[in-house]
VOGU-3710 file (C-alpha; in Angstrom, 3 decimals, decimal comma):
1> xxxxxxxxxx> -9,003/-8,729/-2,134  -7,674/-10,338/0,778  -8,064/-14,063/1,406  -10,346/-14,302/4,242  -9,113/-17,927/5,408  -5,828/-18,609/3,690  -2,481/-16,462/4,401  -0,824/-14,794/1,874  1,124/-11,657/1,801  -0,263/-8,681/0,221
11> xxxxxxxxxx> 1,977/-8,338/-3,082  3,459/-4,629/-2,776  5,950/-2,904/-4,626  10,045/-3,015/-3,594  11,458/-0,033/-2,860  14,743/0,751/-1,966  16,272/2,052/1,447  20,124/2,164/1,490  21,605/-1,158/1,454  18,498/-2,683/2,021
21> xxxxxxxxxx> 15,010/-3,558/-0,436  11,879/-3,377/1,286  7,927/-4,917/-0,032  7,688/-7,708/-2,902  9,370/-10,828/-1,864  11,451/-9,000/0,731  11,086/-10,321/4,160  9,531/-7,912/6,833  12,129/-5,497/8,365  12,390/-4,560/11,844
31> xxxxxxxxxx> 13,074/-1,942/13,083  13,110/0,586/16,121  13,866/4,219/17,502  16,582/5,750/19,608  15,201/7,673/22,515  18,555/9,997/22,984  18,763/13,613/21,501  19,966/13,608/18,172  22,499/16,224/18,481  24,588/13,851/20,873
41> xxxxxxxxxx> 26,326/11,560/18,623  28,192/9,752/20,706  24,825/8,265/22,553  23,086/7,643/19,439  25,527/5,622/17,585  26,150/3,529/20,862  22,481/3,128/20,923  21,725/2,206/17,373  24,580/-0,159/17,857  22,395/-2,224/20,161
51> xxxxxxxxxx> 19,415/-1,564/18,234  21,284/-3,241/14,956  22,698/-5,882/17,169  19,546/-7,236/18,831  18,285/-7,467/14,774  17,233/-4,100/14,006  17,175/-3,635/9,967  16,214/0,273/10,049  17,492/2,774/13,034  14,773/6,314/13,599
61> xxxxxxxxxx> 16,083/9,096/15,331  13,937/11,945/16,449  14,708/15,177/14,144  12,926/18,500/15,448  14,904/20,920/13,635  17,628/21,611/11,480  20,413/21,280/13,506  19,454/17,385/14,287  18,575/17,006/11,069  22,037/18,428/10,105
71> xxxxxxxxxx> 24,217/15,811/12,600  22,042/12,917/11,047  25,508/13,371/8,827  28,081/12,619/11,549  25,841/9,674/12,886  25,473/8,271/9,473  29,218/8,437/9,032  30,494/7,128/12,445  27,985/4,043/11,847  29,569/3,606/8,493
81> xxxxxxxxxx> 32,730/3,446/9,894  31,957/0,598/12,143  31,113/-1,146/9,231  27,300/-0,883/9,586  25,409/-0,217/6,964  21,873/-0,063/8,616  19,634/2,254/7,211  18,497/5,647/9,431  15,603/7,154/9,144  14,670/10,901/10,271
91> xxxxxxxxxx> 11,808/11,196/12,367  10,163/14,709/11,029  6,589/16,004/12,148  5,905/19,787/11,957  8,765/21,359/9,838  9,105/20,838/6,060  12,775/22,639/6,131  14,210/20,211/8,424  12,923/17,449/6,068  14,438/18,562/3,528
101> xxxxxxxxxx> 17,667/18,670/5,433  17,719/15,032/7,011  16,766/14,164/3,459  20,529/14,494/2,255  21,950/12,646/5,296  19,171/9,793/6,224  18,132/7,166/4,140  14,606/7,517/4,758  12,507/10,492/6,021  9,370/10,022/7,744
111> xxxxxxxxxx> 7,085/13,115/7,282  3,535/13,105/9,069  0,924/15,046/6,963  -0,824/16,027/9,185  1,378/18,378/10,318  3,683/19,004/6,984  1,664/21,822/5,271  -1,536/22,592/7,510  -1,484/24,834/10,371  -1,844/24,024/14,153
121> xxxxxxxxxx> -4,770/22,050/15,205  -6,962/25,278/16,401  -10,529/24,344/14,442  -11,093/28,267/13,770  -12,354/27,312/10,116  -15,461/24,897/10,540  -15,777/24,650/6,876  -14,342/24,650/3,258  -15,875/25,446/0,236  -14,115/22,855/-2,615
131> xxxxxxxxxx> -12,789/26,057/-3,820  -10,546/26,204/-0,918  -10,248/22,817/0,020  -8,585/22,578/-3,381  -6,410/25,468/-2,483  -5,297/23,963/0,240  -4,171/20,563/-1,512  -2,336/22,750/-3,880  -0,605/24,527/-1,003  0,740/20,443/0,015
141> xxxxxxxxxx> 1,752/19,583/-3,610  3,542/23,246/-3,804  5,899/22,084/-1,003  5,782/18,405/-1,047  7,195/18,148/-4,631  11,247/20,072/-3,896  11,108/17,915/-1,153  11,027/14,777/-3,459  13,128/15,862/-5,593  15,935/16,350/-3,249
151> xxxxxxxxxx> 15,220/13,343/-2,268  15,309/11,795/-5,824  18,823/13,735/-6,022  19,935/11,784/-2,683  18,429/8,554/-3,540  16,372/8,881/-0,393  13,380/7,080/0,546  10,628/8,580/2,752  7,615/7,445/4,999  4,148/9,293/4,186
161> xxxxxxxxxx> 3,443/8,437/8,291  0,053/9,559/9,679  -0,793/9,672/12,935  -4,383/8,945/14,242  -3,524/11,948/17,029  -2,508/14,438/14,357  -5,056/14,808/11,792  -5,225/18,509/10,433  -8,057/20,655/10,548  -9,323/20,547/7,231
171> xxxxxxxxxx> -9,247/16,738/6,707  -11,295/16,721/10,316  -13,979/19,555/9,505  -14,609/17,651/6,068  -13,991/13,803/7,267  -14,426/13,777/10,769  -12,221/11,995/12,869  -13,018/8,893/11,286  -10,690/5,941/9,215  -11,950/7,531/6,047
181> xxxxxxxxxx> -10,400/10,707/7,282  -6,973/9,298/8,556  -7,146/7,148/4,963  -7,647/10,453/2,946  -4,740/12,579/4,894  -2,452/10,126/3,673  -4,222/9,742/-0,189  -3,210/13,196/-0,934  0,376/12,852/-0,316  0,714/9,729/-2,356
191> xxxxxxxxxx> -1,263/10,805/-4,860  1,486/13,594/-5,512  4,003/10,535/-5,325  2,294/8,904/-7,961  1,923/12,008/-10,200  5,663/12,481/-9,389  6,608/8,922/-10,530  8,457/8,822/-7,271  8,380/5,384/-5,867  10,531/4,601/-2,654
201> xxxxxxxxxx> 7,229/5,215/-0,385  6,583/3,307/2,381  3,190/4,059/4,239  2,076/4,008/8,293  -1,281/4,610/9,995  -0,771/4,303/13,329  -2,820/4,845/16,409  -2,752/4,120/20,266  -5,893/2,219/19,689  -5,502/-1,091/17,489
211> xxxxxxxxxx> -8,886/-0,957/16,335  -8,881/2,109/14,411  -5,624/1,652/13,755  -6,767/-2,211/12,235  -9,362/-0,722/10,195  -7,784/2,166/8,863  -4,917/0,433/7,718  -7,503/-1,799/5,905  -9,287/0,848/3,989  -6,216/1,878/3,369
221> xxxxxxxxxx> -5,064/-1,073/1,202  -8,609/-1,164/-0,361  -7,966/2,608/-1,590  -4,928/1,836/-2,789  -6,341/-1,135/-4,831  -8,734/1,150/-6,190  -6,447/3,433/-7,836  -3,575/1,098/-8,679  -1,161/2,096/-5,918  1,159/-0,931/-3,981
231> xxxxxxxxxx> 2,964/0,371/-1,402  4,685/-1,275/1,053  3,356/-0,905/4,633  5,054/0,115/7,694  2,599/-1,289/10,778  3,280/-0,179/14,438  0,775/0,998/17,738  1,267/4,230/18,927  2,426/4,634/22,592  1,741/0,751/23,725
241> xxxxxxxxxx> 3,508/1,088/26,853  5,681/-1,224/28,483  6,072/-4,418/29,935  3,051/-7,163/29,096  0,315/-4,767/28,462  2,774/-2,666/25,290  3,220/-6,157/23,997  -0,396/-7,235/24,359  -1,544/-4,480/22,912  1,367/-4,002/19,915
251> xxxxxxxxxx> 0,760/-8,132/19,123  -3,156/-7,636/18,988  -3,053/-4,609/16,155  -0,230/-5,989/14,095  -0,816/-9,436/14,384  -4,153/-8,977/12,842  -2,683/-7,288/9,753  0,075/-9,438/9,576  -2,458/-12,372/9,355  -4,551/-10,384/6,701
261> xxxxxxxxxx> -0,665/-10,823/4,942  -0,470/-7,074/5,246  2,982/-5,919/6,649  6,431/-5,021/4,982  8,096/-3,513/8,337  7,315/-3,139/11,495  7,762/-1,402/15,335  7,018/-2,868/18,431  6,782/0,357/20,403  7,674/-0,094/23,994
271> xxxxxxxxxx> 8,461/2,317/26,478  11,523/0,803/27,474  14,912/0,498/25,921  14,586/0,367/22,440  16,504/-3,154/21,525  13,992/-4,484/23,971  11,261/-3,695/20,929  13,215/-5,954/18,372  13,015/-9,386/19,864  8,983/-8,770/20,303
281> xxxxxxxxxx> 8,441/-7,503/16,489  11,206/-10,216/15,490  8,416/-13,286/17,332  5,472/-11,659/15,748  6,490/-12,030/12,777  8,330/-15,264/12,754  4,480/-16,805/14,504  2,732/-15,282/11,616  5,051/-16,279/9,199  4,392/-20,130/10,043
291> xxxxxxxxxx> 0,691/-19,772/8,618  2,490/-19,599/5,184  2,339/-22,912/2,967  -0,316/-24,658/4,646  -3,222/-26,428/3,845  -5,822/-24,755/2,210  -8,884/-23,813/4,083  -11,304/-24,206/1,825  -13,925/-21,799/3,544  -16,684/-19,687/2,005
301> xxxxxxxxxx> -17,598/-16,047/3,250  -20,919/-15,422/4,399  -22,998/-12,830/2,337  -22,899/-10,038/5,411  -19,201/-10,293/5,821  -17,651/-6,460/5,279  -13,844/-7,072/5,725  -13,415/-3,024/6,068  -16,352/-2,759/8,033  -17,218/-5,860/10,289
311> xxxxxxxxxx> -19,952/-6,038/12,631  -20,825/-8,684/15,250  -22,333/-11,661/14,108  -25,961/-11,775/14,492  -26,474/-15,176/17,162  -29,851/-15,948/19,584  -29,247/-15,837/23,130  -28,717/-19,250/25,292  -28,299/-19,034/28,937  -25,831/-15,737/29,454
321> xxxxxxxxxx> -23,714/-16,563/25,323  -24,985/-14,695/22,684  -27,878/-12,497/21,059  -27,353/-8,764/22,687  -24,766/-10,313/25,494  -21,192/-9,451/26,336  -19,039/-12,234/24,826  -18,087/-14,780/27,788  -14,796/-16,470/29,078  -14,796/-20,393/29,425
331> xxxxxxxxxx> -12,134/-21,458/31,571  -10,338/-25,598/31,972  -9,869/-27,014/35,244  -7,606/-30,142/35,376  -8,606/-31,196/39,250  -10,145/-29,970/42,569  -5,874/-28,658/43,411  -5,063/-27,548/40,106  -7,200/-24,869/38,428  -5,689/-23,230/34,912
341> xxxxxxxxxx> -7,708/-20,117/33,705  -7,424/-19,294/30,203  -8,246/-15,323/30,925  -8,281/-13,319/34,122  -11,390/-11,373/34,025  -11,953/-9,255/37,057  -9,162/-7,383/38,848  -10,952/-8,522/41,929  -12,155/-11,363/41,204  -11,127/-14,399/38,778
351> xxxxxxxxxx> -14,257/-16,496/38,212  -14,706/-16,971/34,392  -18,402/-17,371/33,289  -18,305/-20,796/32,973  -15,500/-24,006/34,229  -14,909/-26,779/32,653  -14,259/-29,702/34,810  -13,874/-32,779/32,699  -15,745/-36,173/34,035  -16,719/-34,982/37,560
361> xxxxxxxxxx> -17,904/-31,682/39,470  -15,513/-30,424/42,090  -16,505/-31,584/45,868  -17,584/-28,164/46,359  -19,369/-25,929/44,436  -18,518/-21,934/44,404  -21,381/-19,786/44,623  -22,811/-18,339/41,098  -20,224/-20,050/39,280  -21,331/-22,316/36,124
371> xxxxxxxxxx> -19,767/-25,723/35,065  -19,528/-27,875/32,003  -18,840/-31,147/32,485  -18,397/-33,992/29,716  -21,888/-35,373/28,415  -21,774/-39,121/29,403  -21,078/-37,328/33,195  -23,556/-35,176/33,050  -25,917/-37,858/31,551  -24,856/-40,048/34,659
381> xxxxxxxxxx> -25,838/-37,597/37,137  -29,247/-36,842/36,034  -29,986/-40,689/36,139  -29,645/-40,485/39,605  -31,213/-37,639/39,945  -28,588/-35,393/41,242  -29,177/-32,874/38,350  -32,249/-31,363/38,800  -30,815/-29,233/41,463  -28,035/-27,725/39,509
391> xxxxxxxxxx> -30,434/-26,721/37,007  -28,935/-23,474/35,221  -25,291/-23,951/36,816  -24,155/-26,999/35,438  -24,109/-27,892/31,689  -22,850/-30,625/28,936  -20,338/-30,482/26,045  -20,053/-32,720/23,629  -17,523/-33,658/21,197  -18,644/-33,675/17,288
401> xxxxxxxxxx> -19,103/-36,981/17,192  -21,733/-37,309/19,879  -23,890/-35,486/17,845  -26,440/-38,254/18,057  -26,687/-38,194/21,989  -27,352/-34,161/21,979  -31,491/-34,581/21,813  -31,128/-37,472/24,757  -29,857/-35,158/27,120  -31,966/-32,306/29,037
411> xxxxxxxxxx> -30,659/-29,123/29,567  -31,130/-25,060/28,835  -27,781/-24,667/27,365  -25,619/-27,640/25,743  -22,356/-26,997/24,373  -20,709/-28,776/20,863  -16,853/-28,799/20,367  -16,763/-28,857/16,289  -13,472/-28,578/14,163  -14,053/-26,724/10,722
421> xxxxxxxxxx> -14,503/-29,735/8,167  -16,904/-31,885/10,537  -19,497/-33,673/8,583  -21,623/-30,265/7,840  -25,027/-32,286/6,975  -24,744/-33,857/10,040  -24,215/-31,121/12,663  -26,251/-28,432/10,482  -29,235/-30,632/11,030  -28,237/-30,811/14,446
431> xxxxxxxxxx> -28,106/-27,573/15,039  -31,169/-26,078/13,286  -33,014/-28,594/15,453  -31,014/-27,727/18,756  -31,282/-23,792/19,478  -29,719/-24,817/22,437  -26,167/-25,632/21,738  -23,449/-23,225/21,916  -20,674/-24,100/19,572  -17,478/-24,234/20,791
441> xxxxxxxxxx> -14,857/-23,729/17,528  -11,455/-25,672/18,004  -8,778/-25,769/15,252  -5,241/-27,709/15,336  -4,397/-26,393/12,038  -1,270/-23,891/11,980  -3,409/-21,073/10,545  -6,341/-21,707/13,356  -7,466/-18,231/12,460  -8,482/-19,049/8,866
451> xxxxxxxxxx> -10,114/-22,436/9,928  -11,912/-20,686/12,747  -12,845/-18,443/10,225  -13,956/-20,680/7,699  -16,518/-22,484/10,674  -18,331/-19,338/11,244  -19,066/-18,678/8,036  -20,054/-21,730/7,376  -22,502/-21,368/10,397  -23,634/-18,120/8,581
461> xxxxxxxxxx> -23,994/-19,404/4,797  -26,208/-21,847/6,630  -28,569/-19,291/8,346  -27,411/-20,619/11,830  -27,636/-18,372/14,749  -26,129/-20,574/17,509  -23,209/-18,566/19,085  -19,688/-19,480/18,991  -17,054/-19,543/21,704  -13,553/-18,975/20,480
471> xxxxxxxxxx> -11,147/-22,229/21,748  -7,487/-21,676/21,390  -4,629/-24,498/22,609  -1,478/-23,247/23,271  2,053/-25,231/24,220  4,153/-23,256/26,099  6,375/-24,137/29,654  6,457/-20,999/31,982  9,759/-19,759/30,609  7,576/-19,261/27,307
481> xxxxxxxxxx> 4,615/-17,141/29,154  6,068/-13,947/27,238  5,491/-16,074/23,741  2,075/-17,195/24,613  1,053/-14,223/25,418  2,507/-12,561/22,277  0,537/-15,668/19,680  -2,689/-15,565/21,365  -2,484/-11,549/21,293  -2,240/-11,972/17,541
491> xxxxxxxxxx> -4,747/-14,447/17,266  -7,360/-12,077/18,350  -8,170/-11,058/15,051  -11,794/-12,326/15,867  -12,448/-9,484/18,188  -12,819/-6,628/15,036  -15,869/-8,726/14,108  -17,310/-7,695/17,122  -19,731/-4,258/17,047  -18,675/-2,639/20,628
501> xxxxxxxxxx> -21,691/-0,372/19,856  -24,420/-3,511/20,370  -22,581/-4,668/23,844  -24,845/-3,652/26,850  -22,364/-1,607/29,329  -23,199/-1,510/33,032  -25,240/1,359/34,668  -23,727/3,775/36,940  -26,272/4,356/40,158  -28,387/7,002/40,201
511> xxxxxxxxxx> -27,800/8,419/44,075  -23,503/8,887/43,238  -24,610/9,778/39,678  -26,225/12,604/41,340  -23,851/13,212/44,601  -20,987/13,645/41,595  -23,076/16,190/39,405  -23,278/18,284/42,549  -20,349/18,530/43,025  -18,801/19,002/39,823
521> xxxxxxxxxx> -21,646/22,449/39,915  -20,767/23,583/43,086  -16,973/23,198/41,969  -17,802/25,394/38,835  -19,805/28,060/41,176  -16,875/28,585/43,391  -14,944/29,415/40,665  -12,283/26,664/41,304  -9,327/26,707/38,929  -8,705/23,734/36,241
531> xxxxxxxxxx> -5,141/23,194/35,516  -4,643/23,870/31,527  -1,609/21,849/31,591  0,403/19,043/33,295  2,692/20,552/35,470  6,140/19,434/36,429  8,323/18,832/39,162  11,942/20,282/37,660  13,694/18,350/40,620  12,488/14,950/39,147
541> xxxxxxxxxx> 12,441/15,717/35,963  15,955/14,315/34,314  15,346/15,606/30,803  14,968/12,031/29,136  13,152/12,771/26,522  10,106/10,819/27,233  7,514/13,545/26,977  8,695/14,863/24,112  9,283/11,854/22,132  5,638/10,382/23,122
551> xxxxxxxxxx> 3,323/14,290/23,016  1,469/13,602/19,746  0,645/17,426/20,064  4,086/18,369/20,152  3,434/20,634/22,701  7,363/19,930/24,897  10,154/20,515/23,183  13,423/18,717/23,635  15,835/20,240/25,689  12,857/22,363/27,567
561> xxxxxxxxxx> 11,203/19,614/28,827  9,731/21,258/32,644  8,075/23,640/29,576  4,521/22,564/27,992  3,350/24,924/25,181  -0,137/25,994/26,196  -2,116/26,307/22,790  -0,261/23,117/21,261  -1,593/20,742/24,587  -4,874/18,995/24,037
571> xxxxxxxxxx> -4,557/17,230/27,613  -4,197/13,869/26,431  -1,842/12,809/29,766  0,520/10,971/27,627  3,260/12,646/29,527  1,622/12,019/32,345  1,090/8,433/32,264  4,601/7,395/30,790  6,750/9,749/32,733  9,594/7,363/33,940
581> xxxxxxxxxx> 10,506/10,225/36,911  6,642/10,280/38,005  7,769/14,401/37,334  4,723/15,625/35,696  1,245/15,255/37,172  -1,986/16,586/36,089  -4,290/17,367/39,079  -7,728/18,186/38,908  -10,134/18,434/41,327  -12,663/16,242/39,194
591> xxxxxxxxxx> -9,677/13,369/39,963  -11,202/13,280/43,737  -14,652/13,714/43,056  -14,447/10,277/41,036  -12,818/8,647/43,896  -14,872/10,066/46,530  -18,145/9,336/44,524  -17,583/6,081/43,158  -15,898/4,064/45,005  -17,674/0,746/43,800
601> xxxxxxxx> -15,876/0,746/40,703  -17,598/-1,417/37,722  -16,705/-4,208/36,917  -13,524/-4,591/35,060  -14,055/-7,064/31,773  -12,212/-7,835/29,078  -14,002/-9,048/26,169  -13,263/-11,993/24,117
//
């Protein structure tokens, strides 16, 4: 069971990769992946080189068939000869041969099962009997096994690597596309491990979205559990992207697990160069890593707490903060010239919900914008009488220890700054008699997460329904802004709690609702063609590798890049969107109908 509040790393079993150990009391590697084609040698030894000198522990190369998979041997050696002895790993997804070539020349082999043994994604069978459902899983454990034994033979580890993009038919038809479902694809490989008694495995569930991939991972270790199995993990996001988004994104998915102590190696992956990934990964883990050793956080978890399943917690509404409401963003303003948002929260427009201006309102107020202002101010300003006509735009906060003064002050919403540990029979009687205040949670402890934690459940063990707002301090100069944004990415562990299924989403108006349905009919009756798949521009188009290296169908292949196999494309646009060339392009006439019909776009949130 993981320890909700405290960090500690998950205790897995050490395997062995090369020169290196991996799990138990091994620190977490890092590692990355060369983005040059495999059969050039020259290129990818000069490009592991920087990978291993920027940090990298472990080196992937893409290996599509047998002949990379074949000059993983003159890579290995030239590296050897430079007196590295980094570990590579071969990168296989649909062919089980080439696997068991690269197993006699890498160190590692990463095989994705959902494309090892079952057949293209085509959903032709809807259903399977368990008759042939256990056919099938005999069919896997009928090739899977030579393949670890040549790999017991070369002392080579492997990586049972499932990808939330590539789930086969049959675990689909029976599991739906569901964490259960990604959890069970890779079960059935390392239960043959297990049976096998083969134990250099190292296990990824990855996805380009970090909440599945959060809570699959999750299950994952609680399956494990269940039948006695200790892995080591391997965490990473699929396709993050590049610049602050890839590392907001990559820090928010395996941050949280690294909190939750789960983690034995990780990827950063970035579309840019790939040495660029290690110092990102290398940060994560270091910030993480500080939680370690310190004080206890004595915290108790609240009866309707699912750690694999979490759902918002249930609060009352008070003003726009809480009950069926989208979570808000609480901004600090220093002075009337200097103004420091916490969170940007419209592409258009930066107004957070509510501004905190210390001791005194600015000289002028902005138009539906609402203020907090420190208690003995606000007190001050309705003895004058100056409040009553900033009723519902201007509110109090007080600190923990002004408990006392909370009923002497008037006002719809009142907000209470309490630290995890306050006296409990003091604000707990405070705030079962004050429906009103909003508690805002603040922790200087190095493991704020736990202690955060620890508050709300202590809120819930209480049967208080006041909401919470999250407050985070960071210290960082403007040469750090990369770093900040990396620590409070992984602090946002709190956002799983929340149930994106109870958050009230913005209409779309009826009149270019109905202007766009039009369209899209008359479109269809004029027999208009829709492109089937991206298509590409072969004088841009420089044959990097990109596309191929990021399709999850596997639908380019390398070296024919300008070429997109038909039946394999399920018109994701990952090619499209991370093209460095801007060569391939997916137009569809739906593209200006969106435009053309709604123009007002919504607006854009993000949710904390």
């Amino acid at each position: 069971m993981i320890d909700l509040f405290n960090y500690q790393r998950r205790k897995s079993t050490e395997i062995h990769i090369g020169a290196i150990d991996m799990g138990g009391e091994n620190p977490i590697r890092i590692q990355s992946m060369t983005t040059t084609d495999t059969n050039d040698t020259e290129a990818c030894v000069e490009q592991a080189e920087r990978i291993i000198k920027a940090g990298g522990e472990l080196v992937r190369l893409t290996t599509q068939g047998t002949k990379e998979a074949e000059n993983l041997k003159n890579i290995n050696a030239s590296l050897r000869a430079k007196g590295y002895l980094t570990p590579l790993v071969a990168d296989v997804h649909f062919n089980p041969k080439v696997a068991d070539v690269a197993a006699r020349y890498a160190e590692k082999v990463r095989v994705n099962p959902g494309n090892y043994v079952d057949p293209a994604r085509k959903f032709i069978k809807l259903e399977y009997t368990d008759e042939e459902y256990a056919l099938e899983l005999q069919k896997i454990e009928d090739r899977f096994v030579p393949f670890l034994n040549i790999c017991k033979e070369n002392h080579t580890a492997i990586r049972i690597g499932v990808n939330h993009g590539s789930l086969s038919d049959r675990i689909r038809n029976r599991y739906g596309d569901t964490p259960e479902g990604i959890v069970e694809s890779c079960m059935e490989f390392l239960r043959i491990c297990k049976e096998q008694d083969f134990k250099d495995v190292v296990i990824s569930i990855k996805s380009s979205n970090p909440v599945v991939m959060v809570r699959s991972v999750r299950l994952l270790v609680d399956t494990m559990e269940k039948e006695d199995m200790h892995y080591p993990l391997h965490l990473g996001v699929t396709e993050a992207g590049e610049g602050e988004d890839g590392r907001i994104k990559s820090a928010v998915g395996i941050g949280a697990l690294l909190a939750d102590g789960i983690g034995d190696t990780i990827r950063v992956s970035l579309s840019e160069e790939p040495e660029a990934e290690i110092p990102v990964a290398r940060h994560l883990v270091d910030y993480i890593g500080r939680k370690a050793g310190q004080t206890m956080i004595p915290g108790e978890a609240a009866p309707y707490f699912n750690w694999l399943y979490p759902v918002r917690r249930k609060t009352h509404a008070v003003d726009i903060i809480g009950g069926e409401q989208v979570p808000v963003v609480i901004a600090s303003r220093s002075s009337d010239k200097e103004q420091k948002c916490a969170v940007v929260v419209s592409n258009a427009d930066t107004r957070p919900d509510y501004l905190y201006t210390g001791q005194a309102l600015p000289q002028e107020l902005q138009k539906q914008q609402k203020y907090i202002i420190d208690f003995d101010a606000y007190a001050h300003l309705a003895s004058e009488g100056n409040i009553e006509n900033l009723k519902g735009r201007v509110f109090p906060i007080f600190p923990y220890n002004a408990t006392p003064f909370i009923s002497q002050v008037q006002a719809d919403a009142k907000f209470l700054v309490l630290p995890f540990g306050a006296p409990s029979e003091e604000y707990i009687a405070c705030l079962k008699a004050h429906p009103e205040v909003v508690v805002v949670c603040m922790s200087n402890h190095q493991n704020r997460l736990g202690e955060q934690r620890a508050l709300v459940h202590e809120l819930s063990v209480n049967g208080l329904t006041n909401p919470v707002v999250f407050c985070q301090m960071y210290r960082h100069s403007e040469k750090e802004k990369s770093d900040f944004q990396l620590e409070a990415a992984a602090d946002m562990d709190k956002l799983y709690a929340v149930d994106v299924n109870r958050i009230q989403r913005p209409r779309q108006a009826f009149f270019p609702l109905f202007r766009f349905l039009r369209k899209v009919v008359k479109l269809r009756k004029n027999g208009v063609p829709m492109p089937r798949i991206p298509a590409v521009d072969t004088e841009l188009c420089n044959h990097c590798g990109y596309c191929v290296k990021h399709c999850p169908a596997g639908a380019i292949a390398k070296g024919d890049e300008c070429s997109t196999n038909v039946e394999k494309c399920i018109r994701c646009c990952a090619c499209v969107k991370g093209c460095p060339q801007k060569a391939r392009t997916f137009d569809t006439p739906f593209a200006a109908l969106l435009a053309d019909c709604f123009k007002k776009q919504k607006e854009n949130r993000i949710i904390l």
